[in-house]
GUTORNU-557138 format. One line per 4 residues: their letters; for each residue x, y, z of N, C-alpha, C. Coordinates in steps of 0.02 Angstrom, whole numbers, plus 50000, padded with zeros to 5 digits. Each point is the difference from the previous one (the first is absolute). Layout:
// GUTORNU-557138
a = X:Y:Z:X:Y:Z:X:Y:Z | ...
This chain:
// GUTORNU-557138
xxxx = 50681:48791:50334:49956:49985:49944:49988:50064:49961 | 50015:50013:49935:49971:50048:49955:49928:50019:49974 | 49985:50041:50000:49936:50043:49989:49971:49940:49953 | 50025:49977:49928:49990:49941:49985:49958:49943:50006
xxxx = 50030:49983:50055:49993:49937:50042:49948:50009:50036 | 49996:50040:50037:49946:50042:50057:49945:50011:49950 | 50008:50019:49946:49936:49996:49969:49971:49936:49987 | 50035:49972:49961:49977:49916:49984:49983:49971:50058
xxxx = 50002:50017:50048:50001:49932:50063:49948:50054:50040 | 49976:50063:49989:49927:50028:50026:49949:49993:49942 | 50018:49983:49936:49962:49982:49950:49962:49941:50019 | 50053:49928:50022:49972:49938:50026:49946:50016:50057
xxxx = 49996:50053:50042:49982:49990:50074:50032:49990:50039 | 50077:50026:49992:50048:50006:50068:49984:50065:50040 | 49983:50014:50062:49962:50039:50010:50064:50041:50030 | 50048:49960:50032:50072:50031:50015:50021:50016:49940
xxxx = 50005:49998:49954:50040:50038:49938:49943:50068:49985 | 49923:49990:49989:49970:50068:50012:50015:50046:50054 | 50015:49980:50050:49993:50032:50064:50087:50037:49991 | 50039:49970:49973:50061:50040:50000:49998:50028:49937
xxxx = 49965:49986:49937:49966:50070:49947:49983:50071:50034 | 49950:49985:50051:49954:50037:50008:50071:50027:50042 | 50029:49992:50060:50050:50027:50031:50048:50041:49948 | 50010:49969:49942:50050:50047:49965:49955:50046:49954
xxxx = 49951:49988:50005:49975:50083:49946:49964:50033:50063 | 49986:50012:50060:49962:50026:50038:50030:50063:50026 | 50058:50025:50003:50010:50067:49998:49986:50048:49942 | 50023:49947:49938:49988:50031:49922:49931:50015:49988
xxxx = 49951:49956:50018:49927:50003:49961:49964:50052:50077 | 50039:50015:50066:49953:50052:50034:50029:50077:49958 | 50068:50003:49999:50025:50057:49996:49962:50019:49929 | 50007:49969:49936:49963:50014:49921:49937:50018:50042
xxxx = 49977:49948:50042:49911:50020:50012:49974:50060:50021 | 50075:50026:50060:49963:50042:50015:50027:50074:49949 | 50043:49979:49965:50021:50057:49952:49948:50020:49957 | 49941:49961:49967:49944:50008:49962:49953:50017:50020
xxxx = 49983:49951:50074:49951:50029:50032:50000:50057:50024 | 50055:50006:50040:50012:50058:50052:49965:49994:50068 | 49980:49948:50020:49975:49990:50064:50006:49951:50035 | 50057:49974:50088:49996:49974:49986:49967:49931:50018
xxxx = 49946:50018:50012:49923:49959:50020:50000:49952:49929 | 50000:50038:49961:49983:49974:49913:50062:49974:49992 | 50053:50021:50007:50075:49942:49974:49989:49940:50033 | 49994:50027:50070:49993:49919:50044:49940:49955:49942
xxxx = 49939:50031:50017:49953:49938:49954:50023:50000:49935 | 50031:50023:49930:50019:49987:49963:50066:49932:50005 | 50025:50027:50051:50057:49951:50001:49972:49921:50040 | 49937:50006:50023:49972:49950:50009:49976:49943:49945
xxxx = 49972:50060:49954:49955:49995:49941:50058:49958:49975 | 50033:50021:49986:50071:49989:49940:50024:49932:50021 | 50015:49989:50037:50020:49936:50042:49936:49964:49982 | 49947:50006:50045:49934:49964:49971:50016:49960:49927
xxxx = 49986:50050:49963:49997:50010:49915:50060:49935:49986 | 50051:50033:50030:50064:49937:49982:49998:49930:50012 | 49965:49988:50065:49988:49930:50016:49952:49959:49951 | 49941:50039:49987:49961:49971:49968:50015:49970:49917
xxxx = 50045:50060:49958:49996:50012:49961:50097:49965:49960 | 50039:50000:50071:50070:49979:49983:50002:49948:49958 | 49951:49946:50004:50015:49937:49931:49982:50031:49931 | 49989:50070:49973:49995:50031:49952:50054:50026:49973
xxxx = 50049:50006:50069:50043:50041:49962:50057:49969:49959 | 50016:50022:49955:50050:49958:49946:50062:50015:50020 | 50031:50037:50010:50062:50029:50023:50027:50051:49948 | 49958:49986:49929:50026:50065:49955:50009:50060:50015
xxxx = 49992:50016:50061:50028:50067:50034:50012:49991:50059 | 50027:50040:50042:50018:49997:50057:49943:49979:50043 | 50009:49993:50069:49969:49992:50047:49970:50076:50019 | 50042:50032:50013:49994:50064:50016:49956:50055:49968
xxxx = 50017:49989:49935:49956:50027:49943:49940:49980:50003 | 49974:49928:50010:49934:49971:50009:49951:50046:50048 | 50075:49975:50048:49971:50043:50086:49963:50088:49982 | 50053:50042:49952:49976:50049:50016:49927:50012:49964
xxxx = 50005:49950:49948:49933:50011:49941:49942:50010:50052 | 49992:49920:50038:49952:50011:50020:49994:50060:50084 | 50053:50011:50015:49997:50060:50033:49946:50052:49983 | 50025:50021:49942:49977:50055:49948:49899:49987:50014
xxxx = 50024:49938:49963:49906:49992:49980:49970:49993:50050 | 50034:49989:50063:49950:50003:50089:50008:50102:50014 | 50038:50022:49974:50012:50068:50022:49934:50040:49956 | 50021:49976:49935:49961:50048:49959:49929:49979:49983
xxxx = 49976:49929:50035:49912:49988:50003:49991:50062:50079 | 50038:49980:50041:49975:50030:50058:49993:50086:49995 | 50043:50019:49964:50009:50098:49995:49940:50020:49956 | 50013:49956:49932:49925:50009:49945:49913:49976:50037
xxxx = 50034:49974:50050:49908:49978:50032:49990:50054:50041 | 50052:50048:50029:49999:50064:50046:49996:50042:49968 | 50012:50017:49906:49976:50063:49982:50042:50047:50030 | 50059:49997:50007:50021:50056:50049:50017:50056:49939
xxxx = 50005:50058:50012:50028:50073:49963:50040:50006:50008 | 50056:49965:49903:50048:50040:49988:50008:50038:49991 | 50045:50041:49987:50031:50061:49941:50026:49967:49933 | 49949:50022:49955:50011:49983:49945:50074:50000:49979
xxxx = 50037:49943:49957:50072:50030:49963:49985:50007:49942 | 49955:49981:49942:50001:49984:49962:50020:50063:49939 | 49971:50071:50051:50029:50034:49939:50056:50045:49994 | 50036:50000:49951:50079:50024:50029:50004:50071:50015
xxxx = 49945:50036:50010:50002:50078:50009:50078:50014:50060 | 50016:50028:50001:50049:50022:50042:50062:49944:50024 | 50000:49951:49931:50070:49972:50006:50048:50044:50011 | 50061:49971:50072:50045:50020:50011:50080:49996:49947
xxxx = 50049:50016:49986:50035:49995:49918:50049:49938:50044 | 50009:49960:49958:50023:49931:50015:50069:50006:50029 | 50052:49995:50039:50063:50009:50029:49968:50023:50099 | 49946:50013:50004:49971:50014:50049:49977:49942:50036
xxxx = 50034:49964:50060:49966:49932:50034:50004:50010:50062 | 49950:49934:49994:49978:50015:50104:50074:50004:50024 | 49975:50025:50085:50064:49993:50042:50011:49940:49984 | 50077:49989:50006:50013:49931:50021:50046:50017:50082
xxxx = 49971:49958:50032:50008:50001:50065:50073:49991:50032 | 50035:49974:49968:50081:49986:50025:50052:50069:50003 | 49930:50050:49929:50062:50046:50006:49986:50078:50040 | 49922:49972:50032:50001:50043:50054:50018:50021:50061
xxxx = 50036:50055:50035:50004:50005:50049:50002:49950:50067 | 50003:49985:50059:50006:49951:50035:49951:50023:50049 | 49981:50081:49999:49946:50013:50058:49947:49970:50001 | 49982:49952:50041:49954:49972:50003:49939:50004:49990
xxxx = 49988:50079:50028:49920:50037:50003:49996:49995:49908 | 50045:50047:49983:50012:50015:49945:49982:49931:49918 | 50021:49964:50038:49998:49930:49961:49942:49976:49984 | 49970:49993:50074:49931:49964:50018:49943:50046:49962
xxxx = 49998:50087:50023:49959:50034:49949:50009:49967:49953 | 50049:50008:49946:50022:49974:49935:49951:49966:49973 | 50038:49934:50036:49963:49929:50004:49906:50003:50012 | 49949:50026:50038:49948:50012:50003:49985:50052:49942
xxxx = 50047:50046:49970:49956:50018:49936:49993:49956:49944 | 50053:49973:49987:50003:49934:49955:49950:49941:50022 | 50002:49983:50050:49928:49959:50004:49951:50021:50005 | 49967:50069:50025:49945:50026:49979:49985:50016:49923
xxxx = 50076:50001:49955:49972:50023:49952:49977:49927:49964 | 50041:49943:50002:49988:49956:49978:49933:49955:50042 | 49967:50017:50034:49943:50008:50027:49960:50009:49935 | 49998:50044:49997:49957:50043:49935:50011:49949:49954
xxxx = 50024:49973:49977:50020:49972:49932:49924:49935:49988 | 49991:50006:49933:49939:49952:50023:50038:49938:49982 | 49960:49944:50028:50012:49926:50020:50050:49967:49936 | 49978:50017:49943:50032:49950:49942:50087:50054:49995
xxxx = 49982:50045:49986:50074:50023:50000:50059:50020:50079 | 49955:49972:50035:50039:49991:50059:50010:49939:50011 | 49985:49953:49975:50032:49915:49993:50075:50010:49954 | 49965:50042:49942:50078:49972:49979:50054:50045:50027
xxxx = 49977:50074:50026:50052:50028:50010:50048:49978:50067 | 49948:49951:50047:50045:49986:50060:50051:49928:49960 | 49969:49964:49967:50035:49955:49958:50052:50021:49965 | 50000:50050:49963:50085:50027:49963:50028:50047:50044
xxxx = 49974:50046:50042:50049:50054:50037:50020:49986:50074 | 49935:49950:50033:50004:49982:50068:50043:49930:50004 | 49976:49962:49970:50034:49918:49986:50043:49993:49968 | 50010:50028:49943:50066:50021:49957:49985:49935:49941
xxxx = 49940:49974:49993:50005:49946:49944:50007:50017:49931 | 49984:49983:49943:50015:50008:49934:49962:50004:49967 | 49978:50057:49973:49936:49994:49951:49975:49957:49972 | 50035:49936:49978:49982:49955:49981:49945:49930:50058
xxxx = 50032:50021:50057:49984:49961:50042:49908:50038:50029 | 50015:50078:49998:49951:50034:50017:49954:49986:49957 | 50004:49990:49929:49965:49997:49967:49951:49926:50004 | 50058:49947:50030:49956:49926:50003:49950:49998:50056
xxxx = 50039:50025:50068:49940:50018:50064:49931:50033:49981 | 50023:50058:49975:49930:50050:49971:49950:49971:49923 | 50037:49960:49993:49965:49971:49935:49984:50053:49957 | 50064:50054:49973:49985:50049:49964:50059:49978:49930
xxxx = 50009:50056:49968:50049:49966:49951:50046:50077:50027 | 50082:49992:49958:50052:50022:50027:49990:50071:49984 | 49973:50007:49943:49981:50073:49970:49947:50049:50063 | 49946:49944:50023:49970:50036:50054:50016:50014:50073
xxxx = 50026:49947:50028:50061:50004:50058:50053:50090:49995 | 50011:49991:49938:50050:50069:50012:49955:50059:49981 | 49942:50000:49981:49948:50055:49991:49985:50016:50063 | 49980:49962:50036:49966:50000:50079:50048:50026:50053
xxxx = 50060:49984:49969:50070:49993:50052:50002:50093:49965 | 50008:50008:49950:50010:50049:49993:49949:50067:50014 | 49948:49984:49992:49951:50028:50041:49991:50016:50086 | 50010:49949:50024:50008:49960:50081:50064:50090:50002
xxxx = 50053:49975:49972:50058:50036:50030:49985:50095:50005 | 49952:50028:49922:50008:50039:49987:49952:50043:50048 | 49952:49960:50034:49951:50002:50039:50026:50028:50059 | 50061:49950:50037:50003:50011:50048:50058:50068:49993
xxxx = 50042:50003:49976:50036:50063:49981:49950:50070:50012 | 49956:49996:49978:49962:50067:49999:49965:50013:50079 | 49992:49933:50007:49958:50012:50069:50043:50007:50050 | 50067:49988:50009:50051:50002:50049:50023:50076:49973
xxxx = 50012:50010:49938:50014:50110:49988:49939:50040:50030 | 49942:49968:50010:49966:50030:50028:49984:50017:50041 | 50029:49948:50069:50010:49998:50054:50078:50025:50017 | 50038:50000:49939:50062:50036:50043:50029:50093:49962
x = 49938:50010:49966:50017:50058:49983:49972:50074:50065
């Protein structure tokens, strides 16, 4: 049966066609969860939340977008009520003082080394730095650099327009560049 079908027939109250929804986005909606959240106490209940949210709310959905896309929206809006009710302390991005000159990008990981130790550091400065990142520009940046989706698509989850998606994205990136030279100078 196609995603489709599985929708229409958990739309009716087939509870076997939700139940194999929920089976096919449930690696997708912990892993996004816990990519935003970063914890993963909070992915687990987000990905509860999210599921929740879907059952209740699935005879809403029209299909004018993906399933997936739906999924991550409301991801987002269970991630980013819970971080904004914690007040937690970012690091500001907003102002471009010490932009890095553009040709300069994160590691990308395939073309590092194979030492493991070596890697894993890597890997923990990049998520500490993206740690730092505050909540709204760390949605979209795990959405275009982590997920690999399309600005356009980023832009429907985040309910931003395309012009601001690549402001944030471009911010998000320039952010983490400086904070990873900082840690590796």
């Amino acid at each position: 049966m196609d995603e489709v079908e599985l929708i229409s027939k958990a739309q009716t109250g087939d509870r076997q066609a939700l139940s194999e929804l929920v089976k096919n986005y449930e690696k997708t909606v912990y892993n996004f969860s816990f990519k935003i959240c970063r914890n993963p106490e909070k992915a687990e209940n987000t990905m509860q939340e999210t599921f929740m949210s879907m059952v209740k709310s699935l005879k809403q959905f029209d299909g004018k977008s993906k399933l997936s896309t739906w999924l991550y929206r409301v991801v987002v809006n269970h991630c980013l009520m819970d971080l904004r009710k914690k007040k937690h302390n970012f690091v500001s991005i907003d102002d471009d003082e010490g932009e890095v000159p553009e040709g300069s990008l994160i590691p990308d990981w395939k073309n590092i080394p194979d030492d493991v130790t070596e890697n894993n550091e890597l890997k923990k400065i990049l998520d500490d730095a993206i740690n730092k990142l505050q909540p709204d520009y760390r949605v979209v940046f795990v959405l275009r650099d982590v997920n690999g989706l399309s600005t356009e698509e980023t832009a429907k989850i985040t309910d931003l327009s395309v012009p601001a998606v690549k402001s944030r994205l471009h911010r998000a990136r320039s952010f983490l560049r400086n904070e990873i030279s900082k840690v590796m100078e």
